[in-house]
Structures are given as C-alpha cells and as structure tokens.
C-alpha positions in Angstrom: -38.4 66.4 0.1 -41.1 64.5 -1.9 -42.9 61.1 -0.1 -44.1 58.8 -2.3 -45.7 55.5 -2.8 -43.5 55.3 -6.5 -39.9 54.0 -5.7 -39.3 53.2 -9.6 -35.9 55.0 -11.2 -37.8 56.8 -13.6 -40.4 58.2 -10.4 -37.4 59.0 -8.0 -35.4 60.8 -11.5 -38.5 62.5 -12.0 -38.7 63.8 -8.2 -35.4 65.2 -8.1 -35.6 67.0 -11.9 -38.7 68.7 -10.3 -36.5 70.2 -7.6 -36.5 68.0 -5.2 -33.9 67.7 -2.4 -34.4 64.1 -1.2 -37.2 61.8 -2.0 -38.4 59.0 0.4 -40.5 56.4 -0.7 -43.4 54.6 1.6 -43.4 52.8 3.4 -40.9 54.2 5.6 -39.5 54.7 8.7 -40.2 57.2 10.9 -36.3 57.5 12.3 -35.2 57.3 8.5 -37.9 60.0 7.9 -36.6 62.1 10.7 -32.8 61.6 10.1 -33.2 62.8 6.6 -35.1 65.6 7.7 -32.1 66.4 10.3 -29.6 66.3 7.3 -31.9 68.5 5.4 -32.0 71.3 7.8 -28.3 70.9 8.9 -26.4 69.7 6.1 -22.6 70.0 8.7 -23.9 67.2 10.9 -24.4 64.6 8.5 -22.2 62.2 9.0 -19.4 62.1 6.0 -19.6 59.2 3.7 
C-alpha cells in the first residue's frame, strides 16, 4: 500500500507498476485508511462489488 500526496493517473499508474497493492492518496481518512487495510489483510470479507 503506497500513501501519497500525488493523486495524478500517471502517479497512481506508476504506484501500482512498482508493485503496489492499493495506493491511497492524502489527505485521507483514517476509516478509509483502515478499511483498506482490512481488505488488504483479509481479502474474503470485502464486501463483493
């Protein structure tokens, strides 16, 4: 997970090509911060789409 003050497409495309599995970009909020975490760490309780 990358957290960054760079929210353009090229910056968040960049992010993710360098391996990253979710990228979050300030400011932010904390729930937000810590539900993505959640989904992160257990992928089965994230709510389907």
């Amino acid at each position: 997970m990358l957290l960054a003050a760079l929210g353009q497409w090229l910056d968040v495309s960049s992010g993710f090509d360098a391996g990253s599995d979710d990228y979050v970009v300030k400011p932010f909020s904390p729930k937000d911060l810590l539900h993505r975490i959640d989904q992160l760490l257990d992928p089965a309780a994230a709510p389907s789409a």
